[in-house]
C-alpha positions as CSV (number, residue, x, y, z in Angstrom):
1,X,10.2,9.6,13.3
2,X,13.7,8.7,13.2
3,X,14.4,6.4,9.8
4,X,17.3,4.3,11.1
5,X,17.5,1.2,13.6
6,X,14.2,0.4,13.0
7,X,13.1,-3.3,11.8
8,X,10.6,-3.2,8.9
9,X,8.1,-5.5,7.4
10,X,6.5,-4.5,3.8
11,X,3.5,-6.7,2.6
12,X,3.7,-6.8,-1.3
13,X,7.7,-6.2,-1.0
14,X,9.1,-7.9,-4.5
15,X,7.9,-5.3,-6.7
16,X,6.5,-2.1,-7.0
17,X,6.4,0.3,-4.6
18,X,7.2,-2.1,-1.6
19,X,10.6,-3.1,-4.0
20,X,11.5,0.6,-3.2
21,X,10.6,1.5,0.0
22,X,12.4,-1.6,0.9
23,X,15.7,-0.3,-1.0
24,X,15.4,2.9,0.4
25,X,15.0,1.8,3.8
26,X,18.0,-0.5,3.8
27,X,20.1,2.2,2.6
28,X,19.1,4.1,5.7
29,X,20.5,1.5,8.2
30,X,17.5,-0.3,8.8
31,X,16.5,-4.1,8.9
32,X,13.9,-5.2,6.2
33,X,11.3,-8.1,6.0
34,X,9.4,-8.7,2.9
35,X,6.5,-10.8,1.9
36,X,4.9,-11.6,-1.1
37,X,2.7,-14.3,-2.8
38,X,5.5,-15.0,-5.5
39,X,8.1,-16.4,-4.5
40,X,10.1,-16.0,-7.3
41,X,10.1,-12.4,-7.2
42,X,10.6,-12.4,-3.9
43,X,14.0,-14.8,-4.5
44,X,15.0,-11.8,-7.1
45,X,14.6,-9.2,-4.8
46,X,17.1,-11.0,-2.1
47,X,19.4,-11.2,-5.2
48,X,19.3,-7.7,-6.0
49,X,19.6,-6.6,-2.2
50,X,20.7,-9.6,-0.3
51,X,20.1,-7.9,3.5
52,X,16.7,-8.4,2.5
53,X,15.0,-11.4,4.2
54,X,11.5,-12.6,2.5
55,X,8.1,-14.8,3.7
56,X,5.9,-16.0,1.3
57,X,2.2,-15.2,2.6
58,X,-1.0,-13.9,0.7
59,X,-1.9,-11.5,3.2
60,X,-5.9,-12.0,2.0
61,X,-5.8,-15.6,3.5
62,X,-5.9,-16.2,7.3
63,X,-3.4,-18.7,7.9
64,X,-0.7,-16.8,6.2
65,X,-1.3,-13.5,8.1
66,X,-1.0,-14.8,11.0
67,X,2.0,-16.8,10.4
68,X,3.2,-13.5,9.3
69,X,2.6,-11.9,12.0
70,X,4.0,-14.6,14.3
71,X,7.2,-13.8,11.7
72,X,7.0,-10.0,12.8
73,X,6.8,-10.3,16.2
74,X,9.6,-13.1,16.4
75,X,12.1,-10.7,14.9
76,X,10.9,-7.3,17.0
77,X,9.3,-5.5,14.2
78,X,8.6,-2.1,15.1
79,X,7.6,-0.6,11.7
80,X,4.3,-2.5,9.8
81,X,3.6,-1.3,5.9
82,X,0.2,-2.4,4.8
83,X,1.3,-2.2,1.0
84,X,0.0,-5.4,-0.5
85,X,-2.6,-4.9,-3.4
86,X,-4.0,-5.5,-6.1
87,X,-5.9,-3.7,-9.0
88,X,-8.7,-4.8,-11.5
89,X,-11.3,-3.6,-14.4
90,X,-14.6,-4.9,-13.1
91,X,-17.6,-4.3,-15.2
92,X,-21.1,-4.5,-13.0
93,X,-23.1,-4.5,-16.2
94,X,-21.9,-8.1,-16.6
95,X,-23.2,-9.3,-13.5
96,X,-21.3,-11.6,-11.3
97,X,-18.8,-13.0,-13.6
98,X,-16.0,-10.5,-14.0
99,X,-16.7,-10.0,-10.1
100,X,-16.1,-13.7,-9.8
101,X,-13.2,-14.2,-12.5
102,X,-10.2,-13.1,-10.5
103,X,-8.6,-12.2,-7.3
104,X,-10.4,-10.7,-4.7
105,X,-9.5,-6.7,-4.4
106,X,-11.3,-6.8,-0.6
107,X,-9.6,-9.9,0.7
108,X,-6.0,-8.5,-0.4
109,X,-6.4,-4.5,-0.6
110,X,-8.6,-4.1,2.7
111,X,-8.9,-7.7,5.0
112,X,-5.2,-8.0,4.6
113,X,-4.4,-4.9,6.1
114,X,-7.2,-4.6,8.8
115,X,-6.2,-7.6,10.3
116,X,-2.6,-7.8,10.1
117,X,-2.9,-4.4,11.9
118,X,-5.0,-5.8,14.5
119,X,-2.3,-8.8,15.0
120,X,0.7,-6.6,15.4
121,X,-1.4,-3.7,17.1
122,X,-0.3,-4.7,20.9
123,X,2.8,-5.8,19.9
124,X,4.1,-2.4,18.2
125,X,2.2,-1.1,21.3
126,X,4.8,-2.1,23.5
127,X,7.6,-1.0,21.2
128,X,9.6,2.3,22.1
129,X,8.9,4.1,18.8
130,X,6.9,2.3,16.0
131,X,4.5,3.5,13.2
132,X,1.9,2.0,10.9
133,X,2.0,2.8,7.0
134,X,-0.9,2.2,5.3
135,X,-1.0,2.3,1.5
136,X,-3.9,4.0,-0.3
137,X,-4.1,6.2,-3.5
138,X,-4.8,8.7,-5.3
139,X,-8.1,6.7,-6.5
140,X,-9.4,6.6,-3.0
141,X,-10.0,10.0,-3.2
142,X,-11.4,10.6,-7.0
143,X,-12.0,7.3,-8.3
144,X,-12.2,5.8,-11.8
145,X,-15.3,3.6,-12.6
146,X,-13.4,1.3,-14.3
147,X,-11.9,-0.1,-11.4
148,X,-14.2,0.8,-8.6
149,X,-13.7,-1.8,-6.1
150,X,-10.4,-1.5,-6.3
151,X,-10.8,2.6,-5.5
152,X,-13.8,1.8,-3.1
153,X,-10.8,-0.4,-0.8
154,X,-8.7,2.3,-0.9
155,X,-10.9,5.1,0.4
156,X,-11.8,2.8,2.8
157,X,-8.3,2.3,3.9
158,X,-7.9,5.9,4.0
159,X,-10.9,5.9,6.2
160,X,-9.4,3.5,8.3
161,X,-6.2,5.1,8.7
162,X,-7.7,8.3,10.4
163,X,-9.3,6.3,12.9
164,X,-6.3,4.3,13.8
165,X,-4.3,7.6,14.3
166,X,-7.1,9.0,16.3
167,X,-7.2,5.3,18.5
168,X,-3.4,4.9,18.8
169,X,-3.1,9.1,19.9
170,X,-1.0,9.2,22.5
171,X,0.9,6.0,22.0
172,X,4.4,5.3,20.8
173,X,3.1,4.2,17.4
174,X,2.6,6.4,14.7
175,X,-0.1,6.1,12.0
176,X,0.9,7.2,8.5
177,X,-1.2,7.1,5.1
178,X,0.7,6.9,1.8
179,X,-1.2,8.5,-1.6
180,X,0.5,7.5,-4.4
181,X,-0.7,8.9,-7.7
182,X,-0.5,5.9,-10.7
183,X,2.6,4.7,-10.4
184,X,4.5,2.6,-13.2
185,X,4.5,-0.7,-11.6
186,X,3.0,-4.7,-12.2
187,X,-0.2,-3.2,-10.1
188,X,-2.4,-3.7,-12.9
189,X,-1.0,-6.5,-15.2
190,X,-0.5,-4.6,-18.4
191,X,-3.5,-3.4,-18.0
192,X,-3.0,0.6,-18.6
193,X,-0.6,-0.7,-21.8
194,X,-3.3,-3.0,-23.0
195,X,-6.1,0.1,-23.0
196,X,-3.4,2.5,-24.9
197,X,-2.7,4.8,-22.1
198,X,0.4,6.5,-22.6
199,X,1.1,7.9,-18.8
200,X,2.0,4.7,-17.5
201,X,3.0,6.7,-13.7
202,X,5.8,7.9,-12.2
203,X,8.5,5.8,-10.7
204,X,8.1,3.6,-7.5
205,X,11.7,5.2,-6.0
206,X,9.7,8.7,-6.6
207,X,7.1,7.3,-4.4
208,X,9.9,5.6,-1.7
209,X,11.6,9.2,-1.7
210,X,8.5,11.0,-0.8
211,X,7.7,8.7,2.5
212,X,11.2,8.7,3.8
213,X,10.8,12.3,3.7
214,X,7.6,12.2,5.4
215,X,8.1,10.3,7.9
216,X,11.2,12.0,8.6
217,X,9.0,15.0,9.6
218,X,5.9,13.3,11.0
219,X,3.7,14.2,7.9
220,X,1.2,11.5,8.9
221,X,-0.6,11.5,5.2
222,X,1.8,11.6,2.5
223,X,0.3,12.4,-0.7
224,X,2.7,12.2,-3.8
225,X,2.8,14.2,-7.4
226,X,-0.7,14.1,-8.9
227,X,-2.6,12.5,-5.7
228,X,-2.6,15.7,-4.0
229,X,-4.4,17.3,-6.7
230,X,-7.0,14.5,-6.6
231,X,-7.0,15.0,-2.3
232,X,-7.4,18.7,-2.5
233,X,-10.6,18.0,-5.2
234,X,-12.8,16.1,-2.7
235,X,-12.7,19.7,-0.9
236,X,-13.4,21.8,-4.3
237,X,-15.2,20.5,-7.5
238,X,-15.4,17.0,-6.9
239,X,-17.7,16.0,-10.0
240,X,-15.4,18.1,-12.2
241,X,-12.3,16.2,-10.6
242,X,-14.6,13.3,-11.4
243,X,-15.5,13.9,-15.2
244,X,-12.3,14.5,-15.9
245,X,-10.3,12.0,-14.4
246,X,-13.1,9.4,-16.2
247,X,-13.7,11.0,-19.5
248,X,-11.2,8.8,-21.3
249,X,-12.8,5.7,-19.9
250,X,-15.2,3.3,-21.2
251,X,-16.1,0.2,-21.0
């Protein structure tokens, strides 16, 4: 796919990994739309790259979605990447609370992309050349039990985005599935510095550079560093993959 022209919307764009991809893809020649639930981060991202232009949405709530997508379609997107998320420890052995207590990983991580894909599915349809990106990880793959919902919404997104290449075969839009490995972003709130884990990831522009790249070549899943490891383990010795990826881990 070429990676110029096109006009791009990243959910989760003020941070992160979207923060990059959407830097990267300016630099490319290409026209960028963010969204985000902050919008003060989203007001710093415009100030560090002022082409960019923002929505504020929560792409887990109805309403916002599809004013987002009303957004998209308005300005001719062609390129749609599902990259909103969000990560949490949940321990089942205290019931519903901790379930209860924060944000929910389903709405955001898995609703939110499902059927923001479904709103801009006919549109991109009729587009010359488009493409899908759907965010996943390394975790949907081998997952950690501390955070298993948010791992369980990612191997489900990875589920989801074989089928959608399979339904859109054939079609001007391409389906691509980015693996990031951890990667040192707000993801998890302090979370992996809170717990004493030194890896805190690789950088988000690692992670930009790797899809550019595949894209550019039509390498519909994109695994990066590490998460190729953890990809390649659901094919070998998945409960030594497992053990070991967990062993450091307790609640």
């Amino acid at each position: 796919m070429k990676m110029n022209g096109n006009h791009i919307l990243i959910t989760g764009g003020g941070t992160g990994i979207g923060l990059a991809l959407a830097e990267a893809f300016l630099k490319e020649g290409n026209k960028v739309l963010i969204c985000g639930r902050r919008g003060e981060k989203l007001q710093r991202a415009q100030k560090e790259l002022p082409a960019l232009r923002y929505q504020v949405a929560d792409v887990s709530q109805g309403k916002d979605r599809q004013a987002l997508g009303d957004w998209a379609m308005e300005e001719g997107v062609n390129v749609l990447i599902n990259n909103a998320g969000m990560q949490r420890e949940v321990n089942f052995k205290k019931g519903l609370a901790p379930l209860e207590a924060g944000d929910n990983e389903v709405r955001c991580n898995l609703e939110g992309p499902l059927y923001l894909t479904a709103l801009l599915a006919p549109h991109l349809l009729a587009q010359k050349e488009a493409a899908i990106v759907n965010v996943s990880s390394g975790l949907g793959f081998v997952p950690l039990s501390i955070m298993p919902i948010y791992c369980a919404t990612k191997a489900a997104i990875h589920s989801f985005s074989t089928s959608l290449r399979r339904q859109m075969a054939g079609t001007s839009v391409k389906v691509f599935e980015v693996i990031p490995p951890t990667v040192n972003t707000e993801l998890d709130r302090g979370a992996r510095a809170k717990r004493g884990q030194k890896d805190l990831g690789i950088p988000a522009e690692q992670v930009a550079t790797e899809v550019l790249k595949g894209m550019t070549e039509d390498k519909f899943e994109i695994p990066v560093g590490m998460a190729g490891g953890l990809m390649g383990a659901v094919k070998g010795d998945f409960q030594a993959a497992f053990d070991r990826m967990n062993g450091q881990f307790t609640f």
